[in-house]
N, C-alpha and C positions, 0 to 999 in steps of 0.2 A: 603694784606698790606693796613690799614684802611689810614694811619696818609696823605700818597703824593702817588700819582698814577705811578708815571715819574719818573725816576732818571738814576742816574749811578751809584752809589753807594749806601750803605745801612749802617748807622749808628744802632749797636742797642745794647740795655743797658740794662742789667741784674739787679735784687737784689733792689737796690737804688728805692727810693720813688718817688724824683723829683730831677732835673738837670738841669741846664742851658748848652747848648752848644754854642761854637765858632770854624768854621770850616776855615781855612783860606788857600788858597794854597800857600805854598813857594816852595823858590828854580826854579823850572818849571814843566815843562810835560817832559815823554816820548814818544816821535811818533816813530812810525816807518817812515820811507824816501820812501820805496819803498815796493808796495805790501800789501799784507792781513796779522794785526799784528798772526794772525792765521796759517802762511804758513811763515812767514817772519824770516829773520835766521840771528844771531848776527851782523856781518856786518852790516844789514841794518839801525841797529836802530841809532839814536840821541837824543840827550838833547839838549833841546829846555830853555834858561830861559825865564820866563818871570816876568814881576811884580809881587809881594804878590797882595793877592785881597780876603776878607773877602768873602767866599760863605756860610755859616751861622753863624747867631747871634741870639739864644731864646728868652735872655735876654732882659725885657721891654725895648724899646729906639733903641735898638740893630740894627744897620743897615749893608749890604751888598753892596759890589760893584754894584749891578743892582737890590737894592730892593727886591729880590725874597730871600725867605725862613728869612725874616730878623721879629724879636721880634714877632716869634712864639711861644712863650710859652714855661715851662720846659716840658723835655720827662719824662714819667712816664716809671716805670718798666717794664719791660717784652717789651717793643716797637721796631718797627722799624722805623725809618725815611730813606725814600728814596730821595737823594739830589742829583740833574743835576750838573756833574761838567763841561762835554764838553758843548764848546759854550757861557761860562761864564768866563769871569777874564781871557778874551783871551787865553783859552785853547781850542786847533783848534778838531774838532770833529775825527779824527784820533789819537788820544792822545792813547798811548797805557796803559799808567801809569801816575799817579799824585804823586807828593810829594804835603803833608800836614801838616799843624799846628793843631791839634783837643787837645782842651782845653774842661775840666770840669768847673764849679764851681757854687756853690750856692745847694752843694748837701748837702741831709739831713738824708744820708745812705751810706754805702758803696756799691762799686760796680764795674760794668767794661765797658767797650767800646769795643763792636768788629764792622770793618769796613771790607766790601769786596763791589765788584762788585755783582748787583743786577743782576740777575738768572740765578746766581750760588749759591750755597753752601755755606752757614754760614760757615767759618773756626771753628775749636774748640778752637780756640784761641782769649785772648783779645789781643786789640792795648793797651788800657790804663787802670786799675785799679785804686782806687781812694776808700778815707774813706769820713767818712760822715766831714760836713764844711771843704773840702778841696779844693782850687783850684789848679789845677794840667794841664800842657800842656803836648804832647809827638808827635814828629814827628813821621807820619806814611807815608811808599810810598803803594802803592796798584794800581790797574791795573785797 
């Protein structure tokens, strides 16, 4: 993974030529309360809200609650972007799951968005599809 060394999750975009992304968290986190979320059994978990807080913007100008990953440029085809969510936009490092805002636009192809947790397993599934000059958002939760 050439594009970011670090993250928690994995942005990545099939087909399409070039994109602007906006990654924003809503809603909150899901932590678990107690224990390893790997061992941790439904009880234990909670919903945490917290503020909205932009964690990427490609888009020239584009800024993020703490500067990082902010008017990076569009993602080209076939890529991956690995993006830190724990520890930003007061999402506490035990987060077991995020709800997100992941927005397209400024695309010049059609395409998709798939998002998972970075080392694991690309889902074979997208979050978002999208045709070329369309702007398009889609809440996703993921882990």
């Amino acid at each position: 993974m050439t594009e970011k060394q670090t993250g928690q999750n994995s942005l990545n975009r099939q087909f399409a030529s070039r994109i602007f992304l906006s990654v924003s968290l809503i809603f909150g986190i899901f932590a678990y309360a107690l224990g390893s979320p790997l061992v941790a059994h439904a009880s234990s978990q909670s919903f945490t809200a917290i503020e909205p807080a932009r964690l990427l913007d490609t888009r020239p100008g584009g800024n993020t609650v703490d500067t990082q990953d902010a008017s990076s440029g569009p993602r080209v085809a076939n890529s991956v972007y690995e993006l830190q969510i724990t520890g930003r936009g007061n999402v506490p490092a035990n987060a077991a799951a995020v709800a997100l805002n992941v927005t397209v636009t400024g695309t010049t192809d059609e395409g998709y968005l798939t998002i998972w947790p970075c080392g694991t397993t690309m889902p074979n599934a997208s979050n978002l599809n999208y045709t070329a000059n369309q702007t398009i958002p889609n809440a996703v939760i993921t882990k």
